[in-house]
Structure formats: structure tokens, C-alpha cells
C-alpha positions in Angstrom: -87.5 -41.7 51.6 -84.9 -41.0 48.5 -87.3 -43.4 46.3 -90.2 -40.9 46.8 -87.4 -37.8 46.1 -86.7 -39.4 43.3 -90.0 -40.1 42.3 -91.4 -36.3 42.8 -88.3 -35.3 40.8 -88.6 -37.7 37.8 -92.4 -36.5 37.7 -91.4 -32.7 38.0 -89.2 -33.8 34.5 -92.1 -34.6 33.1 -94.0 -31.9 33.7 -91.6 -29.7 32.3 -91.4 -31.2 29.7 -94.7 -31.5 28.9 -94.8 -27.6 29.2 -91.9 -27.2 27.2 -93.8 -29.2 24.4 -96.7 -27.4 24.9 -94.8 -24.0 24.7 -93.2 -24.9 21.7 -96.7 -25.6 19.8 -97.4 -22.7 20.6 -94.8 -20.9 19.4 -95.2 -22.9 16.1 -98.6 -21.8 15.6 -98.2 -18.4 16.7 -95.7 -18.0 13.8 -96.9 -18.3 10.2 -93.6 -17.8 8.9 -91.9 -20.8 10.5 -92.8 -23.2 7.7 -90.8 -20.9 5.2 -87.5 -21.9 3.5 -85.5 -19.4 1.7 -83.6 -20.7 -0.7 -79.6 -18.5 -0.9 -76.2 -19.3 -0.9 -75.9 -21.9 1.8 -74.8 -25.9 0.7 -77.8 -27.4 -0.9 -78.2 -30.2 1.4 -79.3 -27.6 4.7 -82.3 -27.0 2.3 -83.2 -30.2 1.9 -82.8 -30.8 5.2 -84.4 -28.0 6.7 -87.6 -28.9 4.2 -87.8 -32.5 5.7 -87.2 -31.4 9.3 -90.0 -29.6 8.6 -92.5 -32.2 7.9 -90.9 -34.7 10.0 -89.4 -33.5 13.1 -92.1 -30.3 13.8 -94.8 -31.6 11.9 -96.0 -29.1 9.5 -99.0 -29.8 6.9 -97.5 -27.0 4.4 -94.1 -25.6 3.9 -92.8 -23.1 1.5 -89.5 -23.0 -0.4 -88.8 -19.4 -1.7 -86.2 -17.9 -3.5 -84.9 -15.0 -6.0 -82.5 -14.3 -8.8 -79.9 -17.1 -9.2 -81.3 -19.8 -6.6 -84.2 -20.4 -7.8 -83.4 -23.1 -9.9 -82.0 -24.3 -6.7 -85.3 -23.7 -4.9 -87.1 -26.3 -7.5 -84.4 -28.5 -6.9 -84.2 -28.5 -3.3 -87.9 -29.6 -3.6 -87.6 -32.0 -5.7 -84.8 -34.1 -3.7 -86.6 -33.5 -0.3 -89.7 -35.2 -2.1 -88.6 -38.1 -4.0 -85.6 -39.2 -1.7 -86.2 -37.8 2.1 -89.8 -38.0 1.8 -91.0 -40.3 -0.3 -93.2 -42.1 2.1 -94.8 -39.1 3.5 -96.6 -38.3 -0.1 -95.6 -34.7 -0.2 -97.0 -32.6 -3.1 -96.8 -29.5 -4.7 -100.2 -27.6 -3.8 -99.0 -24.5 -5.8 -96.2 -22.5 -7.2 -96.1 -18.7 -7.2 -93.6 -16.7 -10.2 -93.0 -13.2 -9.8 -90.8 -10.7 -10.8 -89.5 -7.5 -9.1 -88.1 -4.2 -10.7 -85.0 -3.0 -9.4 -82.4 0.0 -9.9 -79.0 -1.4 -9.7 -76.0 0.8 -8.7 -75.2 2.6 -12.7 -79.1 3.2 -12.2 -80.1 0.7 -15.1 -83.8 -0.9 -14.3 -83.3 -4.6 -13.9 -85.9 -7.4 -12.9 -85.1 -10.2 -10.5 -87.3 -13.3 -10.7 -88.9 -15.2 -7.7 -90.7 -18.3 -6.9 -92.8 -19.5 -3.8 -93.4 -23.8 -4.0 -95.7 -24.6 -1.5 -95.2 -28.4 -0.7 -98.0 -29.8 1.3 -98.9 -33.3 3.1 
């Protein structure tokens, strides 16, 4: 009698989890913006980590690395160390790069202009 408990339990596990999978590609398609990175003032290494968790661990086709201002010289380099030393079996490549700048009033009211960058990495 406890091996068939056991049994319905162990299969009632894996039917959870099976809907907690299926839940969770769910979520990951019903939200566009879960493939972008933005690049700021945390350690370098989370972005290189968060880009290959990306691609490995949820399985995205695309991911973006964005950033402004300061980091994003970072941004470029955050790509390039997820790509030639985390991911250089997957054969992850650049499928476009977006440049921008924005027009800002800082605090004495002088016009300045803050540079961004979108790198879209792709499988």
C-alpha cells in the first residue's frame, strides 16, 4: 500500500513540474523584454553572466545588450567576453547594432547628449 502512495506522489511531482515548466515558457514568451540586458554599474562578470544564462539556461534565439553614457563601452565588452569565452561553441553573432543619441537638460540647464547602444546577439 505505501509503494502505490509513493508512486501517486512521485507522479503528482512530475506533473507539477511539468506545469511549472510549461508556465514558465509561457511567461518567457509572453514577455519580449526578458531577453534584454542593460548594461550599468554592477561588476562586469553578472553581464556576462546574465548574457550566457540567457542562451543557455532559458534558451533564447536573440538577446540584447543595451546601455547609455559611460557603460557602453562596457556593453561591447560584455559581448564580446560572453561570445568568445562562455559561448564559443554555441556560434553566437552579432545580428545588429543600434547607436543613438538622446538630448538632455542637466541640472545648470546646459543641453547635453548621452550616447546609447542596443547589440543584438543572436544564435
Amino acid at each position: 500500500m505505501e509503494t502505490e502512495e509513493i508512486k501517486e506522489e512521485e507522479n503528482k511531482e512530475k506533473e507539477k513540474t511539468q506545469e511549472d515548466k510549461e508556465k514558465e515558457e509561457k511567461k518567457r514568451r509572453d514577455n519580449p523584454d526578458d531577453n534584454i540586458i542593460f548594461v550599468g554599474i554592477k561588476p562586469f562578470m553578472n553581464y556576462v553572466t546574465a548574457v550566457v544564462m540567457q542562451f543557455q539556461n532559458k534558451g533564447q534565439k536573440e538577446v540584447i545588450v543595451s546601455a547609455r553614457g559611460k557603460f557602453v563601452s562596457k556593453a561591447v565588452d560584455v559581448v564580446e567576453v560572453a561570445r568568445r569565452t562562455f559561448l564559443k561553441d554555441e556560434n553566437i553573432q552579432v545580428k545588429d547594432i543600434k547607436i543613438a543619441s538622446e538630448q538632455f537638460e542637466n541640472r545648470e540647464g546646459k543641453r547635453i547628449f548621452v550616447s546609447s547602444i542596443d547589440i543584438k546577439l543572436s544564435k
